[in-house]
C-alpha positions as CSV (number, residue, x, y, z in Angstrom):
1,X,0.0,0.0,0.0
2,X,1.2,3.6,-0.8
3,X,2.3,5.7,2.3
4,X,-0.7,8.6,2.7
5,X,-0.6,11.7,4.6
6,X,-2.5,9.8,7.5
7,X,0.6,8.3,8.3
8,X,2.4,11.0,9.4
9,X,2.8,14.3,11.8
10,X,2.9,17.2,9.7
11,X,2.3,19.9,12.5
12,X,4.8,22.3,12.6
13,X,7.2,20.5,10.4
14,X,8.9,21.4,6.9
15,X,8.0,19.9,4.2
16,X,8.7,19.8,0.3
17,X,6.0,19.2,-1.7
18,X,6.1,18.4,-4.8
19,X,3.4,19.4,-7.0
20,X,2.5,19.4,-11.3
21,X,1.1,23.0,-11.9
22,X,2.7,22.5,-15.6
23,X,-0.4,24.8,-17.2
24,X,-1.2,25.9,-20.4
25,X,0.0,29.4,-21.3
26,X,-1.0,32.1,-23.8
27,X,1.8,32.2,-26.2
28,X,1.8,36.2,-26.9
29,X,1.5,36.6,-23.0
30,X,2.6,33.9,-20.9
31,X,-0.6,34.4,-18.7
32,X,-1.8,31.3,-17.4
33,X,-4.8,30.6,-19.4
34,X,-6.2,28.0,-17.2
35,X,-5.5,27.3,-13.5
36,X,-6.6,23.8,-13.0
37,X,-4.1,22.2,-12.4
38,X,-3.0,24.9,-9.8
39,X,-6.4,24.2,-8.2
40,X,-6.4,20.5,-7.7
41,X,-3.3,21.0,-5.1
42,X,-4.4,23.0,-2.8
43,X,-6.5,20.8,-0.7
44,X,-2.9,19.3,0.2
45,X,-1.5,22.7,0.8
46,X,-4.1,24.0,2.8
47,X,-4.3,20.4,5.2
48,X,-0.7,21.6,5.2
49,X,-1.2,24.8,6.4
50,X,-3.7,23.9,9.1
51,X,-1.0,21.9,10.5
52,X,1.1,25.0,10.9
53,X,3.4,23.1,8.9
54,X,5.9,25.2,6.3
55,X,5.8,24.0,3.0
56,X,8.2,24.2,0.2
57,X,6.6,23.8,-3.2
58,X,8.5,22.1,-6.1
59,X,6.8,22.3,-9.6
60,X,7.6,23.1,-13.2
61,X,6.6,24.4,-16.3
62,X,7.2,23.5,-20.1
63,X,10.8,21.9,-20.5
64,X,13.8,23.2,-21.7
65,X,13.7,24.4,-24.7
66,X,10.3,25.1,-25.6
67,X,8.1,28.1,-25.7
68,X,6.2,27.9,-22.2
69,X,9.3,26.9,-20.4
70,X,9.1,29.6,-17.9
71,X,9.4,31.0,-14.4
72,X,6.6,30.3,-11.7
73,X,6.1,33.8,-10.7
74,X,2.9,34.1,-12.3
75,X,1.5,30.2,-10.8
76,X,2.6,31.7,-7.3
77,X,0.5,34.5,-8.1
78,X,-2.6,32.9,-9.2
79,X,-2.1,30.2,-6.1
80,X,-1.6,33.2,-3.6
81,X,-5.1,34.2,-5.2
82,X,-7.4,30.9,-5.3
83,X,-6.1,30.2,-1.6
84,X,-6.3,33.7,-0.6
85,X,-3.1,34.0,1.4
86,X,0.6,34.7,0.8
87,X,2.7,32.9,-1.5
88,X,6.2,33.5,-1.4
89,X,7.5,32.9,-4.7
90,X,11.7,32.4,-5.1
91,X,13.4,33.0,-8.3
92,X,15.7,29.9,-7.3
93,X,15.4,26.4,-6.6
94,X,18.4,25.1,-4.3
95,X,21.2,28.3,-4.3
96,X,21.4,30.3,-1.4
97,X,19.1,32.6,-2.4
98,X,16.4,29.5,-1.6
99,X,18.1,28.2,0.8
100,X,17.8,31.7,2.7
101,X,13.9,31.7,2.3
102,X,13.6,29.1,3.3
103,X,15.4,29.7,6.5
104,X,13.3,33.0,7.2
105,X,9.9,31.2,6.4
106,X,7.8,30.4,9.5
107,X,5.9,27.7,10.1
108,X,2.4,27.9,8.4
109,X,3.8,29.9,5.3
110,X,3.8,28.9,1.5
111,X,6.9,29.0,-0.5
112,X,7.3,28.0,-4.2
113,X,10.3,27.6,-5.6
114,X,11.5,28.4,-9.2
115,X,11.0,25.9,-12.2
116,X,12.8,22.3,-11.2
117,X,13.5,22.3,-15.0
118,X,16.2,24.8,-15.0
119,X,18.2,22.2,-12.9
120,X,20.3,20.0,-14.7
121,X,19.4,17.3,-12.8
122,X,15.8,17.2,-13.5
123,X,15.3,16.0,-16.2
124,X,17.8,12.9,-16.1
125,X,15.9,9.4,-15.7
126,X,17.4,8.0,-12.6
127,X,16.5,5.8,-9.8
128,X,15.8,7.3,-6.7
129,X,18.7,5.6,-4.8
130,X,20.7,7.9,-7.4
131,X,19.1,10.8,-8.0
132,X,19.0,10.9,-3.7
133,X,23.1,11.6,-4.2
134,X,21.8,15.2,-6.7
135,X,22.7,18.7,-5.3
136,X,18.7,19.2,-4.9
137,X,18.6,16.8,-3.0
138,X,21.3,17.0,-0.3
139,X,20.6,21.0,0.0
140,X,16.9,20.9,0.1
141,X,16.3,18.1,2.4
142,X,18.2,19.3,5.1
143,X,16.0,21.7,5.6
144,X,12.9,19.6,5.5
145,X,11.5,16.5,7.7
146,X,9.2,15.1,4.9
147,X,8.4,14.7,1.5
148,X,5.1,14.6,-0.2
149,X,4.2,14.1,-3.8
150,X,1.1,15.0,-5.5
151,X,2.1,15.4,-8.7
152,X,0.2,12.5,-10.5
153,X,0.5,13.6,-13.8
154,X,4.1,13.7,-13.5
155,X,4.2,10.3,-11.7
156,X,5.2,8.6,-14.8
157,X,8.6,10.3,-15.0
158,X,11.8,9.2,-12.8
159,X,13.1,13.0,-12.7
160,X,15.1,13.9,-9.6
161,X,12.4,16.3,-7.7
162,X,9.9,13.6,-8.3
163,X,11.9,10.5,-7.1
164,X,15.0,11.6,-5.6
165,X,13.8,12.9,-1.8
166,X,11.7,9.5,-1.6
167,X,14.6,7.3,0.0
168,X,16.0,10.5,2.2
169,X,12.7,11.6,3.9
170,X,9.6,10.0,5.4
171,X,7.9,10.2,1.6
172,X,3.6,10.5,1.5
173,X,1.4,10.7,-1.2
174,X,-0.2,13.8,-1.3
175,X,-4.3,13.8,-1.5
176,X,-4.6,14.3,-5.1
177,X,-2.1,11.5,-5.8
178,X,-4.1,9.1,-3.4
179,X,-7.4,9.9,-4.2
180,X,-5.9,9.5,-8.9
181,X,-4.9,6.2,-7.7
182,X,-8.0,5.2,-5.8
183,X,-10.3,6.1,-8.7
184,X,-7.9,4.8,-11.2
185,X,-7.6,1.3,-9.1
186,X,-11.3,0.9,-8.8
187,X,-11.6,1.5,-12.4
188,X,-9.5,-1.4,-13.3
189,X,-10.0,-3.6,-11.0
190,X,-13.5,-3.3,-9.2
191,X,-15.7,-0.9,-11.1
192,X,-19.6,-2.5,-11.6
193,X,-19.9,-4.2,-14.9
194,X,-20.8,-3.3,-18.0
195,X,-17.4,-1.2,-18.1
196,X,-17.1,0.8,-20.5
197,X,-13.4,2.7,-22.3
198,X,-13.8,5.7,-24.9
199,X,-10.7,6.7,-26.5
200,X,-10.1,9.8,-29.4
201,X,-7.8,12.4,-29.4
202,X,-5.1,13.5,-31.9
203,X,-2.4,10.6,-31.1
204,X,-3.2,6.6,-31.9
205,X,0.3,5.0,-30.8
206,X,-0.2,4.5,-27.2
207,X,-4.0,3.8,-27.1
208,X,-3.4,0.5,-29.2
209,X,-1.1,-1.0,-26.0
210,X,-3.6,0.2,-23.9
211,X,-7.0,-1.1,-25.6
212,X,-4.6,-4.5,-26.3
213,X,-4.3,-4.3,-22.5
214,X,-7.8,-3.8,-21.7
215,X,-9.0,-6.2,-23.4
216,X,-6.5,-9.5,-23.0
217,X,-6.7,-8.6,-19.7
218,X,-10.7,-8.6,-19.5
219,X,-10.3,-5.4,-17.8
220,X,-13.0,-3.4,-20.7
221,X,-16.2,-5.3,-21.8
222,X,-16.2,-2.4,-24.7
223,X,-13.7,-0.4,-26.1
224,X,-15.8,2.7,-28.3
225,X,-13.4,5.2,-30.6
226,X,-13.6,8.3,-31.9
227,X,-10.7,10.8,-32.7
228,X,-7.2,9.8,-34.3
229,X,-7.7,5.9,-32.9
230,X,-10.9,5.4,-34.9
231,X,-8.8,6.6,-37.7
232,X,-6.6,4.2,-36.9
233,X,-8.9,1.0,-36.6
234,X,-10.9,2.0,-39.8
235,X,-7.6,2.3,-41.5
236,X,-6.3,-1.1,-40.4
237,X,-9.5,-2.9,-41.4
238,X,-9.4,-1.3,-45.0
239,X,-12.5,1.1,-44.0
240,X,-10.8,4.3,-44.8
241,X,-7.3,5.6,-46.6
242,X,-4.9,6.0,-43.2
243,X,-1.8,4.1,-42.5
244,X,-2.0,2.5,-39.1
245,X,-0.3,-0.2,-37.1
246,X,-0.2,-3.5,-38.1
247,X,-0.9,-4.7,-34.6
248,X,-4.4,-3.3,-35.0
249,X,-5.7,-5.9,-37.3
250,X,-4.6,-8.5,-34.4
251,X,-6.9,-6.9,-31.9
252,X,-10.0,-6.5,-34.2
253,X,-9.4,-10.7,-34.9
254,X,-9.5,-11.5,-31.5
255,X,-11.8,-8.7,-30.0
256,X,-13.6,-6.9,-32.9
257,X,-17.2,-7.6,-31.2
258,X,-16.0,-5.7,-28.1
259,X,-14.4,-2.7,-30.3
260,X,-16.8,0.0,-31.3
261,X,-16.0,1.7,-34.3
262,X,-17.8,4.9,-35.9
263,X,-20.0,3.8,-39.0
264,X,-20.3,7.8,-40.1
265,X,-18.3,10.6,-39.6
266,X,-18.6,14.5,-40.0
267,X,-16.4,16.2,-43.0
268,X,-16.1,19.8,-43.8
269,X,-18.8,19.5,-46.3
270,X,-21.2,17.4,-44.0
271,X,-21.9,13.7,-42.7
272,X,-20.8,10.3,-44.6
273,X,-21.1,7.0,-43.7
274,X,-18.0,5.4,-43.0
275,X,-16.9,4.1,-46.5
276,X,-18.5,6.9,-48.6
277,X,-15.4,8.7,-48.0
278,X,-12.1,7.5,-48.2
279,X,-10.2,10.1,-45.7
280,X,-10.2,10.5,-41.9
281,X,-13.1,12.9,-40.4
282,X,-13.4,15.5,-38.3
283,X,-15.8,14.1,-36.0
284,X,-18.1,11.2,-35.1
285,X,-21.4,11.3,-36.9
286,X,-24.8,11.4,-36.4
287,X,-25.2,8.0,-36.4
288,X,-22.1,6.7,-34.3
289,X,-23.4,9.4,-31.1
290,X,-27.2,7.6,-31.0
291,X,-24.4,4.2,-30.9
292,X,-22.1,5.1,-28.6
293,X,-25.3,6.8,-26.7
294,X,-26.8,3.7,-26.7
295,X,-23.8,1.9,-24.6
296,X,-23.0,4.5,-22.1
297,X,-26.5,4.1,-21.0
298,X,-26.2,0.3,-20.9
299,X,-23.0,0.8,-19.3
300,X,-22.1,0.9,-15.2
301,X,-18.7,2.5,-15.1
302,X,-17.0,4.6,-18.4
303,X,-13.5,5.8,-18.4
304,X,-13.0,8.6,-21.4
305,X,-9.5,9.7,-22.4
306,X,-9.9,12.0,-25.7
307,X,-12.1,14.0,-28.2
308,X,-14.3,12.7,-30.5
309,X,-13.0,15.1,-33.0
310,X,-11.4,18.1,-33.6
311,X,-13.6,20.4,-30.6
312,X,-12.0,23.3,-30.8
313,X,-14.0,24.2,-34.1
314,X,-17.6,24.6,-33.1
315,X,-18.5,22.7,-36.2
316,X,-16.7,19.3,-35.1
317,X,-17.5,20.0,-31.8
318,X,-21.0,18.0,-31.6
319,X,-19.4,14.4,-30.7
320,X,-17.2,15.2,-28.3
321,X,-20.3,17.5,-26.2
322,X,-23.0,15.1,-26.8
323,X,-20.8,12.1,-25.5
324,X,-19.6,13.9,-22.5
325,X,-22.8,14.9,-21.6
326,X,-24.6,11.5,-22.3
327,X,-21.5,10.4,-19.5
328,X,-22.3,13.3,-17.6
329,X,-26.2,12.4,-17.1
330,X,-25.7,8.4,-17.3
331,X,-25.6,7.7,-13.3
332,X,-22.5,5.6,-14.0
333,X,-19.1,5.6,-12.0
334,X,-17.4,7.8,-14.7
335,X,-13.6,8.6,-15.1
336,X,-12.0,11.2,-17.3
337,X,-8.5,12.5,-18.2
338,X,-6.4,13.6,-21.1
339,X,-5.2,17.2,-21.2
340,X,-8.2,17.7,-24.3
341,X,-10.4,15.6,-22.7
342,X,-10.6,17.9,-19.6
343,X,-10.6,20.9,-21.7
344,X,-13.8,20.2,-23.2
345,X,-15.5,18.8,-20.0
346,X,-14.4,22.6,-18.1
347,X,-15.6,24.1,-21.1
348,X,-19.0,22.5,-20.6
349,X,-19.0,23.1,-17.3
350,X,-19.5,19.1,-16.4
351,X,-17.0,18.5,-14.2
352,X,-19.0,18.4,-11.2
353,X,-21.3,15.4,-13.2
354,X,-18.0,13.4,-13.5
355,X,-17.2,10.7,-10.7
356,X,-13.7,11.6,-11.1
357,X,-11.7,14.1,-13.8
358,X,-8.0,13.1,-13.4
359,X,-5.3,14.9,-14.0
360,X,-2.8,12.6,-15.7
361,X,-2.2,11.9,-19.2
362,X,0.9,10.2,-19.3
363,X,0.5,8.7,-16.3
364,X,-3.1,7.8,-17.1
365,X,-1.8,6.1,-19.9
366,X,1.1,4.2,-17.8
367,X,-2.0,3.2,-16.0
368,X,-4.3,1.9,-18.4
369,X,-1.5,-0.4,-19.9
370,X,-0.9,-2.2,-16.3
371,X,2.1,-0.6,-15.9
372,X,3.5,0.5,-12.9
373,X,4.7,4.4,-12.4
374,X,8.4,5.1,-10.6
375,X,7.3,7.6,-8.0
376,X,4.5,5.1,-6.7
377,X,6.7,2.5,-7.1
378,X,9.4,4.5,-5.1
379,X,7.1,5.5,-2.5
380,X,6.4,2.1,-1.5
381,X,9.8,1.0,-1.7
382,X,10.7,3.3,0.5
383,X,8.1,3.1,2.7
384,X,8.9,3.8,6.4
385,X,7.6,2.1,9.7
């Protein structure tokens, strides 16, 4: 079992806690365009808090060398705001400058330190046993008497602040971390039955491991598709010009009555059956909804990951909506995630209809394909007492 804050004595302790506030950013700006993310750890923060313990936020944002790789100036900003208290952001991650905060801070205060991502060190794929011997490490944990991580959609990656203070402190799962893992666990292993998986999106690759998974497994009883993996499918089985995996044609042998392919899709001059045109569509059709309609309220537990289409533009927008909804209103134990996916369901304001919205995407995925993440993996290792 994975170590939880329940297991510990936070009050009037340091601790670092490391956090995924990655967000996305307006290009001409750099203004955060939508805080999330930033919202989703603060339950942690403020438990924290109420324990008069001092906390020492680790995050990041972009990676090196891309556009939105950036300071955290403006996240401590828009977390000082949704909390409604003091943030004390520091333009450094382990010098002395941070190291000097953190001395100064009292117990009860916020700190977040800058970008992990400017570090070297970061972004190396260690084990934690080695990444514990990193300068981030040894400076920052001497000033701490725990470590917590909440950063599921992160959890996927063996990076230093993610794994590395795991075998040097008493290590915890933070409460959004326990309560992705809960929902995710229940999903694959105890939801009610019929159990339902909808996958779409602009990517194909990963989701064929993971439906493969789902199904040999007999973790899914149906697998529906809209988005780039439909494309996929149908191209595999001959149904539509798009080169796909050969694996695909494997799967639809062995499991094709428990895959749930679109039979029309939307174009930019209107609806065709699957067939009628030879290219990839922009959306699931009218047809394919009243289908995949039809299931979800048959269904006792969905998981979505993906679009139906492209949703940005209103006019291929109609699949991914009425889908989400018909999850929304179904009464099953539903699951979301996918960076998109969640987009769409804020956008809709349905968020509140969901069971669960996660807040993983590569980690979801790691999930859904039975395999295991480092940091929870580290975290039990490591496990103390």
């Amino acid at each position: 079992m994975i170590p939880t804050m329940d297991e510990f004595d936070f009050g009037n302790k340091s601790v670092i806690l490391r956090v995924d506030i990655n967000s996305p950013l307006d290009p001409s700006t750099l203004e955060i365009m939508d805080n999330w993310r930033i919202r989703r750890c603060i339950p942690t923060i403020q438990e924290l808090v109420k324990k008069n313990a001092k906390v020492i936020i680790l995050a990041h944002q972009g990676r090196p060398g891309k556009w939105d790789f950036t300071s955290l100036e403006r996240h401590a900003k828009e977390l000082a705001r949704l909390m409604n208290r003091d943030v004390k952001f520091v333009d450094d991650v382990y010098g002395s400058k941070a190291i000097e905060e953190i001395k100064k801070a009292g117990n009860g205060e916020v700190i977040l330190l800058d970008n992990v991502r400017k570090c070297e060190e970061e972004m190396k794929k260690l084990p934690p046993e080695e990444h514990a011997r990193a300068e981030m490490v040894k400076k920052l944990s001497k000033h701490a008497s725990a470590f917590i991580n909440d950063a599921f959609a992160a959890a996927h990656r063996s990076h230093c602040s993610m794994v590395g203070f795991i075998p040097v402190l008493p290590s915890f799962a933070g409460r959004l971390m326990e309560a992705e893992l809960k929902n995710l666990d229940k999903m694959m292993k105890s939801a009610e039955r019929p159990r339902i998986f909808i996958f779409g999106g602009g990517k194909y690759e990963n989701s064929i491991e993971v439906i493969k998974n789902l199904l040999e497994k007999g973790i899914a009883d149906k697998i529906l598709l809209g988005g780039m993996p439909a494309n996929a499918f149908l191209g595999a089985m001959k149904k539509i010009d798009f080169e796909a995996d050969g694996e695909i044609k494997e799967i639809m042998e062995k499991y094709g009555d428990r895959i749930i392919l679109p039979v029309d899709m939307v174009y930019e001059n209107g609806e065709l059956d699957v067939g009628e045109a030879r290219k990839p569509g922009k959306d699931i059709g009218s047809k394919t909804i009243d289908i995949f309609k039809e299931e979800i309220k048959n269904a006792a537990s969905i998981l979505i990951s993906g679009p139906m289409g492209v949703f940005e533009e209103e006019r291929f927008a109609r699949g991914t909506r009425e889908i989400l909804e018909a999850i929304a209103g179904s009464g099953a134990f539903s699951i979301a995630g996918g960076g998109h996916t969640v987009a769409a369901i804020n956008k809709l304001r349905l968020a509140e209809k969901f069971s669960y919205v996660s807040t993983g995407g590569g980690s979801l995925e790691r999930f859904l394909m039975s395999k295991s993440l480092p940091v929870v993996e580290a975290l039990i290792k490591f496990k103390r007492g």
